[in-house]
Backbone and ligand atoms as CSV (ligand in chain L), in Angstrom:
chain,resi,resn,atom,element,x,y,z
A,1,UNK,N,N,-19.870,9.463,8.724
A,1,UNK,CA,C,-18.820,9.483,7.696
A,1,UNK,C,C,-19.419,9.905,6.370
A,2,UNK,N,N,-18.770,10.258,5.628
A,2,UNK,CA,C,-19.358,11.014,4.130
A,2,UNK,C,C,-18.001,10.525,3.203
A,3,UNK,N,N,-18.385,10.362,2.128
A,3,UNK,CA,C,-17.831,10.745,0.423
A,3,UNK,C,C,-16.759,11.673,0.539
A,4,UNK,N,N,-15.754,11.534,0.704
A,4,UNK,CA,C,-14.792,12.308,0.380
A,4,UNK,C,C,-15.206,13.622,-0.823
A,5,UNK,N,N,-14.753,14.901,-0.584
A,5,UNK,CA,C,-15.258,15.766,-1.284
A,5,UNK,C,C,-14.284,16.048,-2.471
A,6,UNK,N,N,-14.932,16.564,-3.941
A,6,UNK,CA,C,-14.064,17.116,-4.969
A,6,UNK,C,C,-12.606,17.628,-4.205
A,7,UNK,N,N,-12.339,18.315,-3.462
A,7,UNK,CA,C,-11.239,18.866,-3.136
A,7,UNK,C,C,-10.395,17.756,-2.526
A,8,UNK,N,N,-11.596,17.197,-0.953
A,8,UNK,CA,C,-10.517,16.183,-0.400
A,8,UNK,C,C,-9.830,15.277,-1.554
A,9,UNK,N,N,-10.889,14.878,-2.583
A,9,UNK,CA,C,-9.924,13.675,-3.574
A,9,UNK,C,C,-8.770,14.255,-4.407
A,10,UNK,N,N,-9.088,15.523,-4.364
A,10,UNK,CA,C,-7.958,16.062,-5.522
A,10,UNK,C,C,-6.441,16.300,-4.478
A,11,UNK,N,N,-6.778,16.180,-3.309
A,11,UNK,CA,C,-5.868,16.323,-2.440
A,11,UNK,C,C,-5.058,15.006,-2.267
A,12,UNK,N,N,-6.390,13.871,-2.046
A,12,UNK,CA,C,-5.501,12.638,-1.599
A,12,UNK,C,C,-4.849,12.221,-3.146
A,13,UNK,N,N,-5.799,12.640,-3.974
A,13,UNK,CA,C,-4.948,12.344,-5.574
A,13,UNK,C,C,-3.293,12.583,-5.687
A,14,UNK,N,N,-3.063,13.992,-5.466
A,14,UNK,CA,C,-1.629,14.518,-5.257
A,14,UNK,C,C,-0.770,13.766,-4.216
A,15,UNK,N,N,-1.494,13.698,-3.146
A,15,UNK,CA,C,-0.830,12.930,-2.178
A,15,UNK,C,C,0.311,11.448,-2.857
A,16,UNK,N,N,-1.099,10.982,-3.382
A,16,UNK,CA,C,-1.127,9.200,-3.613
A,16,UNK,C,C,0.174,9.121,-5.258
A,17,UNK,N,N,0.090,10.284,-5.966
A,17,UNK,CA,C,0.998,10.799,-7.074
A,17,UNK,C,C,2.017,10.540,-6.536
A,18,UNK,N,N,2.581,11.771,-5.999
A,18,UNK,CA,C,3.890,11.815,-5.356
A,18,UNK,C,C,4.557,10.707,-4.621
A,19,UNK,N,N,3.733,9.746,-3.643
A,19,UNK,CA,C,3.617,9.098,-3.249
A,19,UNK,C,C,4.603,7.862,-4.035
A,20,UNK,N,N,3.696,7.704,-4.929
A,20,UNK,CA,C,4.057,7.036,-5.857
A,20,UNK,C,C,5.294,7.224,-6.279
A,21,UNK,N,N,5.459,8.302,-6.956
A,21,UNK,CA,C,6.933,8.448,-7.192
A,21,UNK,C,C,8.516,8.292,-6.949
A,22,UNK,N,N,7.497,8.927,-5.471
A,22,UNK,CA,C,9.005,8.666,-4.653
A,22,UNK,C,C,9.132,7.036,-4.201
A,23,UNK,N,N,7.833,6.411,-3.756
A,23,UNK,CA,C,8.035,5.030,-3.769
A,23,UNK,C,C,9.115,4.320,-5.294
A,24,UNK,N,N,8.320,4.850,-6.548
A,24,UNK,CA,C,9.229,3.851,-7.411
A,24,UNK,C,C,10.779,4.329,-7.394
A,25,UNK,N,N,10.948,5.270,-7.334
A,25,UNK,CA,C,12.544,6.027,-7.061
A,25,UNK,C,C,13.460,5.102,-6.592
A,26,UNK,N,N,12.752,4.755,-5.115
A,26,UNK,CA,C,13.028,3.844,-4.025
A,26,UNK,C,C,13.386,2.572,-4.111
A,27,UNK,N,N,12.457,2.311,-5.052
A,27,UNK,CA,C,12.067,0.683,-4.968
A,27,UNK,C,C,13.633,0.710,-6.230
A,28,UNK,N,N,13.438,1.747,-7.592
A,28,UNK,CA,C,14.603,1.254,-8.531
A,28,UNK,C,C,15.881,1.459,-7.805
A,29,UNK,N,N,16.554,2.292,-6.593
A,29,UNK,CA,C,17.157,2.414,-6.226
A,29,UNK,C,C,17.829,0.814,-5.347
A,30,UNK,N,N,17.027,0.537,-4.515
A,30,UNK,CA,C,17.110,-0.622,-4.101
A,30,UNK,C,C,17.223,-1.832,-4.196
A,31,UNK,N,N,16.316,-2.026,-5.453
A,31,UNK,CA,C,16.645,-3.039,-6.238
A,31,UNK,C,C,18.265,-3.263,-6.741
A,32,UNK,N,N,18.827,-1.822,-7.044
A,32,UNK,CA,C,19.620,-2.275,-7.887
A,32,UNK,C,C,21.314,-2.007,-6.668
A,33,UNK,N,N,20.799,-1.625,-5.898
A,33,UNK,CA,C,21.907,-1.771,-4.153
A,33,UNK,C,C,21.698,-3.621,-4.237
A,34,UNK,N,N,20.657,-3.901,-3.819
A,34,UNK,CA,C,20.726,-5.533,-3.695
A,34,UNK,C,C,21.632,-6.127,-4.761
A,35,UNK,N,N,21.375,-5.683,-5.927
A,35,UNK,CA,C,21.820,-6.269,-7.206
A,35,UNK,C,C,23.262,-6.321,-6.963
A,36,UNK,N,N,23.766,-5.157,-6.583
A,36,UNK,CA,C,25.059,-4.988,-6.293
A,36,UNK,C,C,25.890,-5.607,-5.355
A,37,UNK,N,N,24.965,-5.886,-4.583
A,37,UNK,CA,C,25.107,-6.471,-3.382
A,37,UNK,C,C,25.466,-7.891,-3.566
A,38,UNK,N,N,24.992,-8.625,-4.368
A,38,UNK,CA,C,24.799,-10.025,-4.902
A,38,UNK,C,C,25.974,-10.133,-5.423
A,39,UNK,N,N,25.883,-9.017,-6.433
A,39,UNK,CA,C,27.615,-9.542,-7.311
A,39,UNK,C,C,28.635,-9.619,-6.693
A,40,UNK,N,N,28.477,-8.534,-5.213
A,40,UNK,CA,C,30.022,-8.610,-4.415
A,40,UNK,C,C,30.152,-9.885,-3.764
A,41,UNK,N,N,29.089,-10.571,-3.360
A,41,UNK,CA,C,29.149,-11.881,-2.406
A,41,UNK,C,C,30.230,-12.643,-3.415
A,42,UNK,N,N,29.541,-13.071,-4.928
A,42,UNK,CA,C,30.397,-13.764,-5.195
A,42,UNK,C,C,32.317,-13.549,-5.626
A,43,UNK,N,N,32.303,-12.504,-5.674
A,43,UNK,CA,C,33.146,-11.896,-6.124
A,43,UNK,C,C,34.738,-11.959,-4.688
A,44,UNK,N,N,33.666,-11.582,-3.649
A,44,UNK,CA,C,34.641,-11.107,-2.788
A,44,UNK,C,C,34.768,-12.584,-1.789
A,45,UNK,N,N,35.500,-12.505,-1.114
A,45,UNK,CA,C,35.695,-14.120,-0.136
A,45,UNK,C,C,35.881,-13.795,1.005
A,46,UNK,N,N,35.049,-12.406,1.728
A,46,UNK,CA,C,34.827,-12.329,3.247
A,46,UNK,C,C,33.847,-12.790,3.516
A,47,UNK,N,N,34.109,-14.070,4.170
A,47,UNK,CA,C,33.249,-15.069,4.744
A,47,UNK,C,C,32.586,-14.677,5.951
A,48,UNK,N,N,33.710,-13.437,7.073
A,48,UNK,CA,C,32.601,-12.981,8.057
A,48,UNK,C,C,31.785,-11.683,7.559
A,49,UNK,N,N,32.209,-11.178,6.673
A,49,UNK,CA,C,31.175,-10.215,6.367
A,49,UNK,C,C,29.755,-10.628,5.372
A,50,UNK,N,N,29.730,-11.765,4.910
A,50,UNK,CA,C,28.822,-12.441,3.985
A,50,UNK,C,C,27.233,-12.682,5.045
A,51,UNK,N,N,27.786,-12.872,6.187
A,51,UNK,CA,C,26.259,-12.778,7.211
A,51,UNK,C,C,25.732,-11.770,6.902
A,52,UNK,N,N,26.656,-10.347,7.535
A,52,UNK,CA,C,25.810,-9.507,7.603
A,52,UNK,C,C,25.161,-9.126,5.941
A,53,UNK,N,N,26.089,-9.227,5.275
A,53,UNK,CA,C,25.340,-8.960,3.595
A,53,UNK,C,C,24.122,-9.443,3.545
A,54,UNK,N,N,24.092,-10.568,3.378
A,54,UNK,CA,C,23.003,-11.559,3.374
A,54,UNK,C,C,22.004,-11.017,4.021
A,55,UNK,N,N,22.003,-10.652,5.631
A,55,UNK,CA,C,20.865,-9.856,6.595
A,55,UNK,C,C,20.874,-8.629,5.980
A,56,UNK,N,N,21.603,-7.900,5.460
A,56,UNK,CA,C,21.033,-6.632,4.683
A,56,UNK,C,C,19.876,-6.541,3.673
A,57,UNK,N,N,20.871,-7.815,3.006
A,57,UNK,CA,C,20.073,-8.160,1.497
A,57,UNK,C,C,18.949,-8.485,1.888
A,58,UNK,N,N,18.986,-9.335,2.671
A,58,UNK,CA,C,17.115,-9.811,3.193
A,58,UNK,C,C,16.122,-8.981,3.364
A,59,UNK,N,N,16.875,-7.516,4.312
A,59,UNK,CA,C,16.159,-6.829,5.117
A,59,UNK,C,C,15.567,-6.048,3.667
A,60,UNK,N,N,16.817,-5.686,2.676
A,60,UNK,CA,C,16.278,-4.633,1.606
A,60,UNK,C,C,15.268,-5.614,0.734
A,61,UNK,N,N,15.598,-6.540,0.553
A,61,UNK,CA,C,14.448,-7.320,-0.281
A,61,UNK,C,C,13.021,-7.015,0.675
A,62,UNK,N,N,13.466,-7.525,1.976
A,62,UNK,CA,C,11.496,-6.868,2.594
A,62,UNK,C,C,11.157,-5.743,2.544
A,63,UNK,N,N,11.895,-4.874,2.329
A,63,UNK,CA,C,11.503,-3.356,2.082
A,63,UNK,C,C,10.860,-3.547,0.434
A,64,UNK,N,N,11.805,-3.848,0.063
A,64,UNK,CA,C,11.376,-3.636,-1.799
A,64,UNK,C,C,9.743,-4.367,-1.943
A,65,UNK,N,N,10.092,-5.623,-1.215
A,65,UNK,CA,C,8.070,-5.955,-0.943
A,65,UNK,C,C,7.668,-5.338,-0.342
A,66,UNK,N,N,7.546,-4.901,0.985
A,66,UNK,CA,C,6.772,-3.476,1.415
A,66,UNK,C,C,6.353,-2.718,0.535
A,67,UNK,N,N,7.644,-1.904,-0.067
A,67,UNK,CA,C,6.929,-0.793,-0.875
A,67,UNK,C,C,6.373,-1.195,-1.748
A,68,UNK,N,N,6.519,-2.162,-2.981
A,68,UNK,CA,C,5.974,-2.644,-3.862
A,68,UNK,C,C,4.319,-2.665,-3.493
A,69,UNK,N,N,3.910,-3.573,-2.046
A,69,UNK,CA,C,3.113,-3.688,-1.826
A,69,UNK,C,C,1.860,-2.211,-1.949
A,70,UNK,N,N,2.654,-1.415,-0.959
A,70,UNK,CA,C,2.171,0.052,-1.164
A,70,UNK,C,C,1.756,0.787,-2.542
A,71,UNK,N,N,2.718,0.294,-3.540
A,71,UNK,CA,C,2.841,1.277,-4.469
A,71,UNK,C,C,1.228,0.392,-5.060
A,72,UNK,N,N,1.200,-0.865,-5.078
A,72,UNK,CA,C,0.052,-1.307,-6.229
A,72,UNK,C,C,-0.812,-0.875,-5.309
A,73,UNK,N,N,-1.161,-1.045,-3.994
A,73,UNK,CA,C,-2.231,-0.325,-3.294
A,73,UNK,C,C,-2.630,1.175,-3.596
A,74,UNK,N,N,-1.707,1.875,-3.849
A,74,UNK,CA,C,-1.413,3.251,-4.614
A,74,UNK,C,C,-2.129,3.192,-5.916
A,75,UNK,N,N,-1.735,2.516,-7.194
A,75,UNK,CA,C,-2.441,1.991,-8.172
A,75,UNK,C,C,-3.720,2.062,-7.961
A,76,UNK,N,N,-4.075,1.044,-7.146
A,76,UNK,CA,C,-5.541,1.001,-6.835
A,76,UNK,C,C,-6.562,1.766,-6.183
A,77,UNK,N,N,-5.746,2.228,-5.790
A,77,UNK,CA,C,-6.506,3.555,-5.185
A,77,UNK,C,C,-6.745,4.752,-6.428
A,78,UNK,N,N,-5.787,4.746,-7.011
A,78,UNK,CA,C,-5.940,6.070,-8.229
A,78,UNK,C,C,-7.022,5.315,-8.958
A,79,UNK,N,N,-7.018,4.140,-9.610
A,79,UNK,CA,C,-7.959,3.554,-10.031
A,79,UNK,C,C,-9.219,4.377,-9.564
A,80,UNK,N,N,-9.708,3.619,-8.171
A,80,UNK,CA,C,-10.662,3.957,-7.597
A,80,UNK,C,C,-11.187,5.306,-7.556
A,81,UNK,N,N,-10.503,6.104,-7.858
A,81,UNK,CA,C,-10.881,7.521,-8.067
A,81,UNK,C,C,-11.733,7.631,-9.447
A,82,UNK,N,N,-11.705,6.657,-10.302
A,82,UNK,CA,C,-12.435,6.939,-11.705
A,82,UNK,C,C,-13.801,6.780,-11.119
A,83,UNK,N,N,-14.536,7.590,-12.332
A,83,UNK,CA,C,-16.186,7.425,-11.903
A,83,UNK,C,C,-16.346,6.326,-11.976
A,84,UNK,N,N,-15.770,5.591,-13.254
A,84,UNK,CA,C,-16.745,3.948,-13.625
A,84,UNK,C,C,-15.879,2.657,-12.293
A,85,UNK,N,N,-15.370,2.939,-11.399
A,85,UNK,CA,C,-14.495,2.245,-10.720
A,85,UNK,C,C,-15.908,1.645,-9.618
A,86,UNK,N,N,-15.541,-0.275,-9.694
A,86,UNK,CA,C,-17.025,-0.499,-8.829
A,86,UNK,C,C,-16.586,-0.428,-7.602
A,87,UNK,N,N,-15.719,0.037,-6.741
A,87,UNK,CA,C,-15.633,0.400,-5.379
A,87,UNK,C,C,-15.004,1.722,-5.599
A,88,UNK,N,N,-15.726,2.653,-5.404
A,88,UNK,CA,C,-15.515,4.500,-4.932
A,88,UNK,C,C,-14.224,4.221,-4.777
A,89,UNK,N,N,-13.350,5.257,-4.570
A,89,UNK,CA,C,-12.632,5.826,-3.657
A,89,UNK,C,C,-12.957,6.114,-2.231
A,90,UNK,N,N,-12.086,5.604,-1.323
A,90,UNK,CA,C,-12.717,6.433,-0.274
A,90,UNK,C,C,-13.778,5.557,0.764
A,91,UNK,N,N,-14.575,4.199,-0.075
A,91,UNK,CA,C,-15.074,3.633,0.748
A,91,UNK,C,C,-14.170,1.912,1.152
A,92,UNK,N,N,-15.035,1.652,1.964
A,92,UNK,CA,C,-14.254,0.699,2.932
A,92,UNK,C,C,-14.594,-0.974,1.775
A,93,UNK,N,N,-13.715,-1.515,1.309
A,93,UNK,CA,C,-13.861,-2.435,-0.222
A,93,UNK,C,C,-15.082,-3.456,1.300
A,94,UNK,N,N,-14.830,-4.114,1.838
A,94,UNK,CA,C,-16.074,-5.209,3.028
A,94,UNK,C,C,-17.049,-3.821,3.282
A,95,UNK,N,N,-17.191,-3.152,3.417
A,95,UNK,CA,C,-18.433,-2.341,4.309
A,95,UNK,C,C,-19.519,-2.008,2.556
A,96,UNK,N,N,-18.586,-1.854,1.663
A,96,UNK,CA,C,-19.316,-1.832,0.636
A,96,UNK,C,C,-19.734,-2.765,-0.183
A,97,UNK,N,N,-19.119,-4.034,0.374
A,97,UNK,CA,C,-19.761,-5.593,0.396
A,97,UNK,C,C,-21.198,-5.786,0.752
A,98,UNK,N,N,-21.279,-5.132,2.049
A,98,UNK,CA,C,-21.848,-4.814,2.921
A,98,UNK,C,C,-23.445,-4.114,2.861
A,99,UNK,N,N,-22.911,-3.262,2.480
A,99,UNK,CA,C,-24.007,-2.202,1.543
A,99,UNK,C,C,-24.469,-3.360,0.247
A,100,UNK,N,N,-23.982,-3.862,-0.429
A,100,UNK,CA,C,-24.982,-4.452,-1.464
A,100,UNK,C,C,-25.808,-5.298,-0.920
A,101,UNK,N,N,-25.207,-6.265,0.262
A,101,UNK,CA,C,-25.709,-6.860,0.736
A,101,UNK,C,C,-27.513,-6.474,1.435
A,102,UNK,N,N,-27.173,-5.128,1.849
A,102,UNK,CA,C,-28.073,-4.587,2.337
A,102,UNK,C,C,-28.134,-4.631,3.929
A,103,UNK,N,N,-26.840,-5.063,4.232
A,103,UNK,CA,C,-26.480,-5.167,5.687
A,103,UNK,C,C,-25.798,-4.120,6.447
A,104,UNK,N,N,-25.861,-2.591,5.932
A,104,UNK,CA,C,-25.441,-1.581,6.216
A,104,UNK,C,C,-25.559,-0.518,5.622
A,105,UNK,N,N,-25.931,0.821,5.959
A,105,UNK,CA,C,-26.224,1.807,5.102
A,105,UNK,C,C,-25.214,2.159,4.301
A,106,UNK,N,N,-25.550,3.192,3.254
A,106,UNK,CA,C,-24.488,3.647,2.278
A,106,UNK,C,C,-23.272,4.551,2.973
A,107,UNK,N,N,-24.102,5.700,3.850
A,107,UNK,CA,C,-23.599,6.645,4.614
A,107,UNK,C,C,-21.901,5.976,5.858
A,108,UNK,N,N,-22.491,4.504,5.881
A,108,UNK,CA,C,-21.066,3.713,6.644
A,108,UNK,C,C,-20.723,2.824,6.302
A,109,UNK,N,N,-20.111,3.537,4.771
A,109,UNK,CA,C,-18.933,2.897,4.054
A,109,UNK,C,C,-18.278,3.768,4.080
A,110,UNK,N,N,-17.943,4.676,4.284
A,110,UNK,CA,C,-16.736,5.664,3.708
A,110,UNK,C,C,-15.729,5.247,5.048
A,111,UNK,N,N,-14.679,5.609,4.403
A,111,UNK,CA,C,-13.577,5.484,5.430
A,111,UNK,C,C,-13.154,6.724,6.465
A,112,UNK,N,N,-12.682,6.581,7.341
A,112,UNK,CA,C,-12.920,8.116,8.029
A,112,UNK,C,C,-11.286,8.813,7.860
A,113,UNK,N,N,-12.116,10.033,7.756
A,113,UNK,CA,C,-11.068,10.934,7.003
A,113,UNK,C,C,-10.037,11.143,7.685
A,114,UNK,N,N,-9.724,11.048,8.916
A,114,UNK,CA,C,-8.287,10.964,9.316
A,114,UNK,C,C,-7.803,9.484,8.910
A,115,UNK,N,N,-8.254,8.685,9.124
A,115,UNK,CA,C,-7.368,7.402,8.281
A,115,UNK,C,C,-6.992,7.867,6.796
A,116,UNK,N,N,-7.686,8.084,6.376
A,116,UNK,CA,C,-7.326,8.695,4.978
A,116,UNK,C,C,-6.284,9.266,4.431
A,117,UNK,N,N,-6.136,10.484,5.424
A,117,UNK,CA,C,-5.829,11.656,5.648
A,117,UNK,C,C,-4.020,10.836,6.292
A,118,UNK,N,N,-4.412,9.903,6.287
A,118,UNK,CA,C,-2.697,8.925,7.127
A,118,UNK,C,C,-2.488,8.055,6.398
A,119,UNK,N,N,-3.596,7.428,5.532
A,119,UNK,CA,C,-3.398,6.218,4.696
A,119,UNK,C,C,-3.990,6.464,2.980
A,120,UNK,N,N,-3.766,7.559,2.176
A,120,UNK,CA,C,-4.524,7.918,1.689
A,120,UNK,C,C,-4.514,6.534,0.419
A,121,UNK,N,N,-4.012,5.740,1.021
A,121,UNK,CA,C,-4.388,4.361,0.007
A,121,UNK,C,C,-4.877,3.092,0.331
A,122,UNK,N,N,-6.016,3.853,1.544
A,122,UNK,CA,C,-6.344,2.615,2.567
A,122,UNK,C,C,-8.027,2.051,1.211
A,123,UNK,N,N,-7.501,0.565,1.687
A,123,UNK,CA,C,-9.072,0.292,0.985
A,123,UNK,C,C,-9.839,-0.077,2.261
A,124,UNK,N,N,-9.335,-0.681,3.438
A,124,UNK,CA,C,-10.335,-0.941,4.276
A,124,UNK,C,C,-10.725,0.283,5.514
A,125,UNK,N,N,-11.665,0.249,6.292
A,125,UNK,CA,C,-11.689,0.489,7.607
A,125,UNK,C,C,-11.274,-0.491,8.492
A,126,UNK,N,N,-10.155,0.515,9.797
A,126,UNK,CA,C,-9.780,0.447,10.170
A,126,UNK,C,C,-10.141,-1.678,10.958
A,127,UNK,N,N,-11.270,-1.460,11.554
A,127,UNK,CA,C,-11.869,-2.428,12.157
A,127,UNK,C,C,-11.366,-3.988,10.912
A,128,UNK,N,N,-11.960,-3.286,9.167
A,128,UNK,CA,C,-11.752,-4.211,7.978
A,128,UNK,C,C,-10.610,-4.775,7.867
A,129,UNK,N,N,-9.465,-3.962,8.154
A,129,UNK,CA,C,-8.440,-3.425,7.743
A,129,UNK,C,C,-7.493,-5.149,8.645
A,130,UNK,N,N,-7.792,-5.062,9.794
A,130,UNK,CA,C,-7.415,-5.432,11.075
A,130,UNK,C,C,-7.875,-7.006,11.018
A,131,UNK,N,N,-9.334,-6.949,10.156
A,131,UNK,CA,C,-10.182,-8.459,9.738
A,131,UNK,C,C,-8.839,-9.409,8.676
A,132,UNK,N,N,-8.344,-8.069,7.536
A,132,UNK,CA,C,-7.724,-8.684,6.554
A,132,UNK,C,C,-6.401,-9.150,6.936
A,133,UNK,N,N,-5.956,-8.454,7.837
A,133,UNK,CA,C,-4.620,-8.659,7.743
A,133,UNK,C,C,-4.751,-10.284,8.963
A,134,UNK,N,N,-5.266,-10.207,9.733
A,134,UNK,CA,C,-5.616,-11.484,10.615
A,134,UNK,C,C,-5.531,-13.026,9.736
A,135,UNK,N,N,-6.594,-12.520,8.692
A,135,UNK,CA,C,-6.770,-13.569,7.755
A,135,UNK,C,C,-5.616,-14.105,7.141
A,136,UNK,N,N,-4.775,-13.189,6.879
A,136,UNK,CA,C,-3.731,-13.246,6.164
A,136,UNK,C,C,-2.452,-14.074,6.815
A,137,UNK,N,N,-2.650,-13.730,8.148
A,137,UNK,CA,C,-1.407,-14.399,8.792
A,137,UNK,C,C,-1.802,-15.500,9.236
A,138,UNK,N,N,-3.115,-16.013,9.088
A,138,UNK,CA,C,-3.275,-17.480,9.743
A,138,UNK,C,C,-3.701,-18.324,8.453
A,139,UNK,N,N,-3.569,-17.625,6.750
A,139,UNK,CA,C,-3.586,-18.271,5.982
A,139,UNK,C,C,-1.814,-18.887,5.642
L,1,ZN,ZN,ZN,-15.124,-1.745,6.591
């Protein structure tokens, strides 16, 4: 694995831009469907249609965290593109734990470029990736 190159970053840069964009588009769009959504509950007095609202509303609220989630991962990733940024772009945030530690070379931290190339706002490897989210659901 290698350092993402001047070009690849200027690529995943654009990517992770746009990205962005259209995520916040999304997210203000949605937000403000829910919003709408809220005022009709009280407003209106269909009691069998208030389930399904409610399961909409839920479902769009987990989207709006989804993307949210994405978009600051997005953030952080552009971050990471600065020179003075203490985790690169591009490398794996545990494998470069890792590396200070001295428990792995420099050369396998980078993330591999088709993940990238699919996740261009991944901070972990794949294997890392799979560690964090584990953690997460049994915290
Ligand atoms: Zn890793």
């Amino acid at each position: 694995m290698a350092k993402p190159s001047k070009t690849e970053m200027a690529k995943y840069r654009s990517v992770l831009e746009q990205q962005l964009r259209t995520l916040g588009g999304d997210v203000g769009a949605m937000r403000e469907e829910a919003l709408r959504a809220s005022e009709q509950d009280n407003s209106v007095d269909h009691l069998a249609d208030q389930g399904t609202d409610n399961a909409d509303q839920a479902f769009t609220l987990g989207l709006i965290e989804n993307e949210e989630e994405t978009m600051t991962a997005i953030q952080d990733a552009l971050e990471r593109m600065s020179s003075d940024a203490k985790v690169p772009y591009g490398a794996c945030m545990k494998c470069f734990g890792e590396v200070q530690e001295k428990q792995r070379k420099k050369s396998e931290m980078w993330i591999p470029k088709p993940r990238l190339t699919y996740v261009p706002w991944a901070s972990y490897c794949i294997e890392h990736q799979e560690e964090v989210e584990r953690n997460r659901e049994s915290a």
